[in-house]
Backbone as CSV, one residue per row, in Angstrom:
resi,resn,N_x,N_y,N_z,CA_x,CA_y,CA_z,C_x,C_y,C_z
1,UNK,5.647,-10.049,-11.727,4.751,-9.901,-10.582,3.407,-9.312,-11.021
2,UNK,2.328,-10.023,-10.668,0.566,-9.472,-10.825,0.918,-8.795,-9.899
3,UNK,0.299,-7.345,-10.748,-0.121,-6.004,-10.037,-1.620,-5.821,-9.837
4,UNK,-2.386,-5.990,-8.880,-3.620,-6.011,-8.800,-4.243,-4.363,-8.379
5,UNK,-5.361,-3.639,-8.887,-5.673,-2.473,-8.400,-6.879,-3.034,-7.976
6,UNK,-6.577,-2.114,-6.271,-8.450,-2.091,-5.926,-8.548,-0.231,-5.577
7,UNK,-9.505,-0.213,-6.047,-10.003,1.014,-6.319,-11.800,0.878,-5.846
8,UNK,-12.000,2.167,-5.613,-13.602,2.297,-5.147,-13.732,3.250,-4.411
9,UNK,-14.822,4.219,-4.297,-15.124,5.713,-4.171,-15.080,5.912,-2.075
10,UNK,-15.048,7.167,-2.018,-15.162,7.133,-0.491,-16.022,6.483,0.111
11,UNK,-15.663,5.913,1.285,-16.685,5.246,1.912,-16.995,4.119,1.437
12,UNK,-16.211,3.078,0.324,-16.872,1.983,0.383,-15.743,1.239,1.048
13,UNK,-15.180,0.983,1.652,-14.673,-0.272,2.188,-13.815,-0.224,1.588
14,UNK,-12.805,0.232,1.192,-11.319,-0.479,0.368,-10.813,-0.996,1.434
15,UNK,-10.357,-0.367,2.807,-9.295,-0.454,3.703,-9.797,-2.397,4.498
16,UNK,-11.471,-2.058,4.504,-11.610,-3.382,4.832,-11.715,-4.786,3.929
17,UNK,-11.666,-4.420,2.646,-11.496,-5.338,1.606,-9.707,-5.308,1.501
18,UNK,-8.958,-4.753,1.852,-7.564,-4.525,1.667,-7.333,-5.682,2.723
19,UNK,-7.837,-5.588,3.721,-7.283,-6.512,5.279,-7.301,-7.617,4.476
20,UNK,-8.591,-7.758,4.347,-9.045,-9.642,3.982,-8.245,-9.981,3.352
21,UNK,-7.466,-9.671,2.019,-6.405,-9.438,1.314,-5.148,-9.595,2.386
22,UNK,-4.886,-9.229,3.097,-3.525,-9.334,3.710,-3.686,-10.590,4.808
23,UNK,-5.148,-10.537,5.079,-5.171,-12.015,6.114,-4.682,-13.644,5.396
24,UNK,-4.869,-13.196,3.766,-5.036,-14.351,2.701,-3.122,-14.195,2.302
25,UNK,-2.424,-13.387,3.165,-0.755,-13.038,3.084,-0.438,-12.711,1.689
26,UNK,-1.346,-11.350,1.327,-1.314,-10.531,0.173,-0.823,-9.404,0.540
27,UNK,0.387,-9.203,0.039,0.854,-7.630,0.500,0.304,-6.475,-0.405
28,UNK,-0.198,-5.420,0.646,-1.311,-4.569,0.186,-0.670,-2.893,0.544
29,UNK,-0.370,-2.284,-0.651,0.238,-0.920,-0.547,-0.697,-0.315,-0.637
30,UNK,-0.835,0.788,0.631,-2.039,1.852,0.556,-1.578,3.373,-0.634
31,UNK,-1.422,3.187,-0.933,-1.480,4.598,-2.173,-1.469,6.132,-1.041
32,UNK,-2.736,6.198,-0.493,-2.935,7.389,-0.261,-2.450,7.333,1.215
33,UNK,-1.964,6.478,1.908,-1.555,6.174,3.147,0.205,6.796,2.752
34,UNK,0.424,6.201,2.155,2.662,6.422,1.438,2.351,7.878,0.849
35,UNK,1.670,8.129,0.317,1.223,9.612,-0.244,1.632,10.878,1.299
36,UNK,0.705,10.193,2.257,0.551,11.494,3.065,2.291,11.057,4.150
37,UNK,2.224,10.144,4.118,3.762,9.905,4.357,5.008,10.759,3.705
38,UNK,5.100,10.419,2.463,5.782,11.276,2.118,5.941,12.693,1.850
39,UNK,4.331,13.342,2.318,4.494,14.433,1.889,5.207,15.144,3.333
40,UNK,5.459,14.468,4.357,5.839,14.690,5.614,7.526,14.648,5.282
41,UNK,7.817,13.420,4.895,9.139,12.900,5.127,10.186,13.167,3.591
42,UNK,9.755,13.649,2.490,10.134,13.948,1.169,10.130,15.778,1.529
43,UNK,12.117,15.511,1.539,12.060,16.986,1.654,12.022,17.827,-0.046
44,UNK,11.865,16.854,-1.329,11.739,17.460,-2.409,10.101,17.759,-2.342
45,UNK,9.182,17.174,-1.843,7.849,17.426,-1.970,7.911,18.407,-1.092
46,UNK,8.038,18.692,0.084,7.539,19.669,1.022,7.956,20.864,-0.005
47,UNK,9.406,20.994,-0.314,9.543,21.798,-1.444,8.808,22.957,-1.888
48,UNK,8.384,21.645,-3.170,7.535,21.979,-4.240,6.022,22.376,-3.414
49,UNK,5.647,21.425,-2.448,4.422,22.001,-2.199,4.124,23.518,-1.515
50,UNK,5.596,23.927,-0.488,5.631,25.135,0.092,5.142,26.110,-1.658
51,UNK,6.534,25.699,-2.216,6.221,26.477,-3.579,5.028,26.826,-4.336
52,UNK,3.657,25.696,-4.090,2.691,25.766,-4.646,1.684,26.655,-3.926
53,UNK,1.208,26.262,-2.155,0.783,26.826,-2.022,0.961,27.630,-1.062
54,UNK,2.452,28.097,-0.626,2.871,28.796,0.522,3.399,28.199,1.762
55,UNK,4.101,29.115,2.514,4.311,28.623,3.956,2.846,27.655,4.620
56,UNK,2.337,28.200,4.439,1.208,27.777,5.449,1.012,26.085,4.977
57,UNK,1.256,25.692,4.069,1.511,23.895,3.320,1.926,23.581,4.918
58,UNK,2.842,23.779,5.533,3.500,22.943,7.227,3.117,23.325,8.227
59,UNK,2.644,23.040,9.130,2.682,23.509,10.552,4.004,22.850,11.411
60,UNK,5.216,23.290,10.970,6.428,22.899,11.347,6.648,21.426,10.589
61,UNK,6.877,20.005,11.276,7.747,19.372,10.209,6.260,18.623,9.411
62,UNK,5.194,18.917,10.014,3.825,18.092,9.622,2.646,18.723,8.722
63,UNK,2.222,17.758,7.881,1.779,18.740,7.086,0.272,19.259,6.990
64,UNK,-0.135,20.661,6.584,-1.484,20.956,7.259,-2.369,20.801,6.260
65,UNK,-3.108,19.480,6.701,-4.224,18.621,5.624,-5.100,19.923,5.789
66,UNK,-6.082,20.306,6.809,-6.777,21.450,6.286,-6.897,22.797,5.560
67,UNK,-5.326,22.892,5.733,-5.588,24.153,4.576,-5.740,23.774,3.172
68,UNK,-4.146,22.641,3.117,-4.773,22.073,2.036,-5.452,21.133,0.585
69,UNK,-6.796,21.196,2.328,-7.673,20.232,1.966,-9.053,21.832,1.580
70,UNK,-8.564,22.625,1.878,-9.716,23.672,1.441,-8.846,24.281,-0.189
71,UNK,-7.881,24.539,-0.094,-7.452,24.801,-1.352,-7.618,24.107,-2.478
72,UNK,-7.214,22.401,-2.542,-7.675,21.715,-3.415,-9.066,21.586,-3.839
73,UNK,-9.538,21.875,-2.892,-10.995,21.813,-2.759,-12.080,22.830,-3.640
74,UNK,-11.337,24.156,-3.937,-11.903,25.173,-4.053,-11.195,25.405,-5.811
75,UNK,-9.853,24.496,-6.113,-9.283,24.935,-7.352,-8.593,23.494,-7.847
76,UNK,-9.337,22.986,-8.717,-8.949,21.675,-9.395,-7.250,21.567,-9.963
77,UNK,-7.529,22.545,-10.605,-6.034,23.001,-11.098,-4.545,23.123,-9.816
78,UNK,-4.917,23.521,-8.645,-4.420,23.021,-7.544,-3.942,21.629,-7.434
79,UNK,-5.336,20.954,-7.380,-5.202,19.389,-7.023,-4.661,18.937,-7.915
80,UNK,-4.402,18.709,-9.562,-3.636,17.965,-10.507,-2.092,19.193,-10.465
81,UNK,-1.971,20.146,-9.650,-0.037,20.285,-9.345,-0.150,19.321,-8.490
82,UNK,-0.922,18.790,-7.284,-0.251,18.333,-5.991,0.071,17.366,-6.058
83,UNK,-1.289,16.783,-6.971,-0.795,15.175,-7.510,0.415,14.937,-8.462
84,UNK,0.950,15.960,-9.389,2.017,15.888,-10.399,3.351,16.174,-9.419
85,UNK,3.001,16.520,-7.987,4.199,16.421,-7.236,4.776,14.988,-6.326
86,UNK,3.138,14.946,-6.166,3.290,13.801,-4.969,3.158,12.334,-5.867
87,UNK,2.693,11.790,-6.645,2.129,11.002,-7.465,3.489,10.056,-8.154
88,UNK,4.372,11.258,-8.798,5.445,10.371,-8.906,6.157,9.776,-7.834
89,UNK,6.555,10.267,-6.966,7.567,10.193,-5.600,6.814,8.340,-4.877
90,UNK,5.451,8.478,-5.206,4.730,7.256,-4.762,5.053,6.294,-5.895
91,UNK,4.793,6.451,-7.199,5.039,5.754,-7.880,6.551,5.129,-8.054
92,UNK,7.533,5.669,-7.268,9.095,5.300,-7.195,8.684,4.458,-6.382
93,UNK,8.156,5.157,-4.839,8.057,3.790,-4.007,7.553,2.828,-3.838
94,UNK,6.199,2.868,-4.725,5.741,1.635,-4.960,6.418,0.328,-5.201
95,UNK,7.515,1.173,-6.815,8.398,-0.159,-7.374,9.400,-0.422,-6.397
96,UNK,9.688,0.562,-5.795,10.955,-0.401,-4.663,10.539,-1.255,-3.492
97,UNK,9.291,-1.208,-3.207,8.543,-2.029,-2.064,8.062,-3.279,-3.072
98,UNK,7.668,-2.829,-4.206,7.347,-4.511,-4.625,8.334,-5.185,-5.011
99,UNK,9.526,-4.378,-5.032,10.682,-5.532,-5.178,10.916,-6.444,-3.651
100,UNK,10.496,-5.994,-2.945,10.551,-6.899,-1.363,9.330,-7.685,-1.545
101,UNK,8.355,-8.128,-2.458,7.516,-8.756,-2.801,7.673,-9.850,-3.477
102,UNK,9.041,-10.473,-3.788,9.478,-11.258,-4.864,8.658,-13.259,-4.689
103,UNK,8.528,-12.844,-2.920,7.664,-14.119,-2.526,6.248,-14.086,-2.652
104,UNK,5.396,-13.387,-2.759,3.970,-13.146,-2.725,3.736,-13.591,-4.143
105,UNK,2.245,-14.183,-4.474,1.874,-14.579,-5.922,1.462,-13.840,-6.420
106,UNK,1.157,-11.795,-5.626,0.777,-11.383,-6.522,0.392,-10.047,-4.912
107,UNK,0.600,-8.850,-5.683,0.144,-7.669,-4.755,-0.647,-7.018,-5.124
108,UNK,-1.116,-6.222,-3.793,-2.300,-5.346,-4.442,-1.764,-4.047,-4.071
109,UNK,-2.903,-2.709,-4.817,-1.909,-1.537,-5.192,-3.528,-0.775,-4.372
110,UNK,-3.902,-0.203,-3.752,-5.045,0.273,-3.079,-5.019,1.918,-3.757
111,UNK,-5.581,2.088,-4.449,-5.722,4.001,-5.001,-7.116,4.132,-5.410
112,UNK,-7.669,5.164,-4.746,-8.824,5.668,-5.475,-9.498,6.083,-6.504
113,UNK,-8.447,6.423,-7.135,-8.830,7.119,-8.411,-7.841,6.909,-9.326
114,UNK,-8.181,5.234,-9.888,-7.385,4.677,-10.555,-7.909,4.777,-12.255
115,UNK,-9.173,5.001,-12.668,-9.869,5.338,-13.628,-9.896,6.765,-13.986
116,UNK,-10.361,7.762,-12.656,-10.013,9.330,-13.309,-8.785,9.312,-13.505
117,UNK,-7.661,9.110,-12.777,-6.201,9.401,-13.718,-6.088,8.387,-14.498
118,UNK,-6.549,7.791,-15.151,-6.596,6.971,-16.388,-5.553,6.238,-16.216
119,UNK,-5.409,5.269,-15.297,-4.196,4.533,-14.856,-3.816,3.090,-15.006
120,UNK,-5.433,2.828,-15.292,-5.467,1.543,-15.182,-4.770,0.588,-15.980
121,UNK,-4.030,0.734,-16.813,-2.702,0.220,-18.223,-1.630,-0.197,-17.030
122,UNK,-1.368,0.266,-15.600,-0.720,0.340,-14.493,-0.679,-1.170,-14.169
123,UNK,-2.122,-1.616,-13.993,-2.571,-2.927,-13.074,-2.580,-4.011,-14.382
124,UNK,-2.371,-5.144,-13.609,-2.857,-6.236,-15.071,-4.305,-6.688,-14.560
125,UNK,-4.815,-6.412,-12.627,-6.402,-6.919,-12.417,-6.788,-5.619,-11.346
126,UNK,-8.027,-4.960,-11.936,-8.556,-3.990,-11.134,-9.940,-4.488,-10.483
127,UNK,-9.863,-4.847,-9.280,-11.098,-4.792,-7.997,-11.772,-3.441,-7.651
128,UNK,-13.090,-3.396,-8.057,-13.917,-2.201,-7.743,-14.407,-2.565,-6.401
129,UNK,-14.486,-2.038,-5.592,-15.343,-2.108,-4.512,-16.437,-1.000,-4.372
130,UNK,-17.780,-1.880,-4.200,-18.578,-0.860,-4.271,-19.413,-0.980,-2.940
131,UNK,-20.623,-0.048,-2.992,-21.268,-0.040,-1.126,-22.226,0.872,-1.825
132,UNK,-23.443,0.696,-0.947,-25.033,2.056,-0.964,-24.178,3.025,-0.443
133,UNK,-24.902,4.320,-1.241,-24.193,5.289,-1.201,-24.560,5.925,0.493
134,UNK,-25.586,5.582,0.746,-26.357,6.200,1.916,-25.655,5.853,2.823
135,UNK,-24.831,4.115,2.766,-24.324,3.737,3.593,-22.784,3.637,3.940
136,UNK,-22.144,4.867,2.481,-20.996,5.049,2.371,-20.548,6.463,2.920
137,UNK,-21.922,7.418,2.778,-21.810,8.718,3.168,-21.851,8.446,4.447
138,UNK,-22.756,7.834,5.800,-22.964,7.629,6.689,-21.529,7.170,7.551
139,UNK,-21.036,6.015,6.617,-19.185,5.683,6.849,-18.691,6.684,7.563
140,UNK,-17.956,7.799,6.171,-17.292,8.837,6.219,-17.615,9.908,7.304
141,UNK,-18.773,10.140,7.685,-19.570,11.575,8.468,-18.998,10.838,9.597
142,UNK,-19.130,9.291,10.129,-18.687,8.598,11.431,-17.107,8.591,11.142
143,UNK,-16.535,8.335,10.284,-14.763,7.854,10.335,-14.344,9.342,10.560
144,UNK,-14.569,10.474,9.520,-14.054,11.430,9.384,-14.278,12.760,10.663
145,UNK,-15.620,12.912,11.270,-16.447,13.571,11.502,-16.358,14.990,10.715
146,UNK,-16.675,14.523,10.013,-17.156,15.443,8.982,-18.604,15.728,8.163
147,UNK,-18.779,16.826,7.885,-20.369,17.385,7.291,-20.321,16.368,5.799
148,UNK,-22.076,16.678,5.823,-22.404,15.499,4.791,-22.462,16.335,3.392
149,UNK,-22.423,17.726,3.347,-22.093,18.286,2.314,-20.385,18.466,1.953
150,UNK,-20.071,18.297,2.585,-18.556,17.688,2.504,-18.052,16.484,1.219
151,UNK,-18.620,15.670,1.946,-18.725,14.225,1.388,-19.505,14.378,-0.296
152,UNK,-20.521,14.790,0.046,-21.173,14.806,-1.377,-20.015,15.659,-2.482
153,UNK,-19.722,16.971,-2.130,-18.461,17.306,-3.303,-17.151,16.631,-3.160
154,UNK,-17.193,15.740,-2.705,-16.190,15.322,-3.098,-16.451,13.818,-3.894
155,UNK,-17.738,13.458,-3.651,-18.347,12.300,-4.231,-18.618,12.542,-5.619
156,UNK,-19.216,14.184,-6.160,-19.507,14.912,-7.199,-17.823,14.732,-8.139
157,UNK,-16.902,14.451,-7.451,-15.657,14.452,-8.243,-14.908,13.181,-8.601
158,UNK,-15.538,12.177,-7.899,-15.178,11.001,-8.675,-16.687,10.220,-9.220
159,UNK,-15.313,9.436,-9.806,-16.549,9.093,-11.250,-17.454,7.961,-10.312
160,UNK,-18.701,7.508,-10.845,-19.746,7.071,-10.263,-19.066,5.303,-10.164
161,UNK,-20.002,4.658,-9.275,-19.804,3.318,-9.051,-20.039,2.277,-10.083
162,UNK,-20.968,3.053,-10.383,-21.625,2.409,-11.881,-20.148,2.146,-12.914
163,UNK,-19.595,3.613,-13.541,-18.752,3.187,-14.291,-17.531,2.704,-13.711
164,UNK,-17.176,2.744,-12.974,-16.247,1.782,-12.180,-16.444,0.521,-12.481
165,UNK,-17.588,0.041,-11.548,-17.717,-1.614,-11.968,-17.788,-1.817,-13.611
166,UNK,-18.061,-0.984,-14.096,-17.953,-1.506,-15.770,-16.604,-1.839,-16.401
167,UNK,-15.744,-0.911,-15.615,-14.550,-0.762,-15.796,-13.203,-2.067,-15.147
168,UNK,-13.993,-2.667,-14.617,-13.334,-3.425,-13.343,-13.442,-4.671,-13.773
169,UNK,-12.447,-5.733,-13.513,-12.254,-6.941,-13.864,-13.214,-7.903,-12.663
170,UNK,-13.086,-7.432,-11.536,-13.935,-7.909,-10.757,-14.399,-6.542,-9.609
171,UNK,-15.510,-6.938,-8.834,-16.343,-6.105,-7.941,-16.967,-6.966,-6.622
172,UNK,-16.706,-6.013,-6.176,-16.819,-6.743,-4.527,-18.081,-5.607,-4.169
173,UNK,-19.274,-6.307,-3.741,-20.112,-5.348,-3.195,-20.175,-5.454,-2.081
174,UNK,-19.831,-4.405,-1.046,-19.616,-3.807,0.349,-20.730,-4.398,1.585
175,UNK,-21.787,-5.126,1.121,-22.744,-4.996,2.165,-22.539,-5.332,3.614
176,UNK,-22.102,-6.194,4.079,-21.913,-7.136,5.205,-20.472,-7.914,5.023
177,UNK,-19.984,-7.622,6.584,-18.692,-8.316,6.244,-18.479,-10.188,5.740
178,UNK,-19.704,-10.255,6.509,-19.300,-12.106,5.945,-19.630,-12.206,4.088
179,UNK,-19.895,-11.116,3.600,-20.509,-11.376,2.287,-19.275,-10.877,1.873
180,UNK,-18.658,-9.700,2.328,-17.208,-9.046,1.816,-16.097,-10.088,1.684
181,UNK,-15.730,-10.409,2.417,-15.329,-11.813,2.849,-14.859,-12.927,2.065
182,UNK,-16.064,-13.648,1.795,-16.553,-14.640,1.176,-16.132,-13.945,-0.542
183,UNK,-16.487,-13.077,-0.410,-15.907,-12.200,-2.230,-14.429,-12.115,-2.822
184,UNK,-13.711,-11.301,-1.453,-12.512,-11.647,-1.367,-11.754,-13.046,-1.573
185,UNK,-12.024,-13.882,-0.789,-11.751,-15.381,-1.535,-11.824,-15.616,-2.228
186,UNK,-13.024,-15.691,-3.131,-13.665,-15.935,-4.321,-12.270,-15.328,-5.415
187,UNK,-12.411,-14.294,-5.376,-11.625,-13.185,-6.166,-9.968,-13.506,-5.992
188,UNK,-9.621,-13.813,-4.640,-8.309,-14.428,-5.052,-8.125,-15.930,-5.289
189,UNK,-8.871,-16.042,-5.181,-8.636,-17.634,-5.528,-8.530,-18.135,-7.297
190,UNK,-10.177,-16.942,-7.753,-9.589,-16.903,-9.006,-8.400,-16.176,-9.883
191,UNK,-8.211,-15.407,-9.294,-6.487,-14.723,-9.321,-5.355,-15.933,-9.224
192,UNK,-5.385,-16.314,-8.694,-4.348,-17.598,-8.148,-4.884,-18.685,-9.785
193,UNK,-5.719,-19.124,-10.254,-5.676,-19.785,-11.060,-5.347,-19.315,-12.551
194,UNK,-5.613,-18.002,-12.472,-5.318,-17.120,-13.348,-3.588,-17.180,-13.900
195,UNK,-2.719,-17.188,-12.536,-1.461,-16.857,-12.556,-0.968,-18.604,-12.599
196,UNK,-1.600,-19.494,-12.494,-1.510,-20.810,-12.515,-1.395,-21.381,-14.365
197,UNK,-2.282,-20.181,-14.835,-2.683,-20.205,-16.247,-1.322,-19.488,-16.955
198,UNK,-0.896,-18.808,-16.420,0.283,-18.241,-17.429,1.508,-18.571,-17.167
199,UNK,1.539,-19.309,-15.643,3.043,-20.561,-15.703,3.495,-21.726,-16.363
200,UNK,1.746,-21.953,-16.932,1.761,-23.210,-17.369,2.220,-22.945,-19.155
C-alpha cells in the first residue's frame, strides 16, 4: 500500500486539500485529529500524561487542551514527552486502519510535522501544502479565535515553507480553491500512474 504524507504549516489548508483527496475516494487519516482522540479515550495515555504534567492534564474524562497547550508552549522538552507518549499509540492506529484500506490505490497520512520529526522514511510520497503567510495567519486568528502573537510562536517552531517544498515530492499552493483543486487532481492522477508503473 502507497503511503502518501501531506504535511504543511498552520494555516495552510491541509484539511481542505485532505477533502479533495477523499472526494477523489482517497482515504485520508488525520494524524492530529486520532491524536486528540486518543488522548481522551487511551486510558494508557491519560496515564502517562496525568504523570507528566499532573492532575490538572483532565477536566474529568476530557482532556484540558489549554493548560496543556500553555505548558508545551512554554517547555519544548514537555512537548517531545507528549509526543513520545501520544505518537506511538497513533502510529499503532494508523497501521490497523490502513489495513481496512486494502481497496483504495493508495492513502493519505495528514501530520504536520512530518520533516521536524524527521519522518519522512514513513511515506513513499510527501505533499507540501503551502499558502501566504498573511493569509495563513489571518486563517487561524478566524478558525481558532485566537491572538496573532499566538500564531507567530508557534509558526517560529516549525520549519519554514520554503524548506518544506524542497523537501516534498510534490506542492500544492493554497491560493484559491479552484486552483487547489485542479492541483489535487493533477497530483493524484500522477500518483495513480506512478503505482501503474510499479505493477507493471
Amino acid at each position: 500500500m502507497i503511503v502518501v504524507g501531506l504535511t504543511g504549516g498552520i494555516g495552510s489548508g491541509k484539511t481542505t486539500v485532505a477533502n479533495f483527496f477523499e472526494a477523489l475516494d482517497i482515504p485520508v487519516y488525520i494524524a492530529d485529529v486520532e491524536a486528540k482522540r486518543l488522548m481522551v479515550t487511551s486510558k494508557v495515555i491519560r496515564r502517562k500524561l496525568i504523570a507528566l504534567f499532573g492532575d490538572e492534564a483532565y477536566i474529568g474524562k476530557e482532556i484540558n487542551r489549554t493548560f496543556i497547550a500553555a505548558k508545551i508552549f512554554k517547555s519544548k522538552d514537555d512537548l517531545v514527552k507528549m509526543n513520545a507518549i501520544v505518537h506511538p499509540k497513533v502510529a499503532s492506529h494508523f497501521k490497523r486502519w490502513m489495513k481496512k484500506q486494502q481497496k483504495a490505490s493508495y492513502v493519505i497520512k495528514e501530520a504536520a510535522i512530518i520533516f521536524e520529526q524527521n519522518k519522512q522514511a514513513e511515506y513513499d510520497i510527501i505533499i507540501t501544502v503551502s499558502a501566504n503567510l498573511e493569509a495563513r495567519i489571518q486563517r487561524v486568528i478566524k478558525r481558532d479565535n485566537t491572538k496573532r502573537s499566538k500564531i507567530e510562536a508557534i509558526l517560529d517552531n516549525q520549519m519554514s515553507d520554503q524548506e518544506k517544498m524542497k523537501r516534498a515530492h510534490f506542492v500544492i499552493v493554497n491560493d484559491n480553491l479552484r486552483n487547489t483543486k485542479a492541483q489535487v487532481l493533477e497530483i493524484h492522477q500522477s500518483i495513480l500512474k506512478q503505482i501503474k508503473k510499479l505493477k507493471n
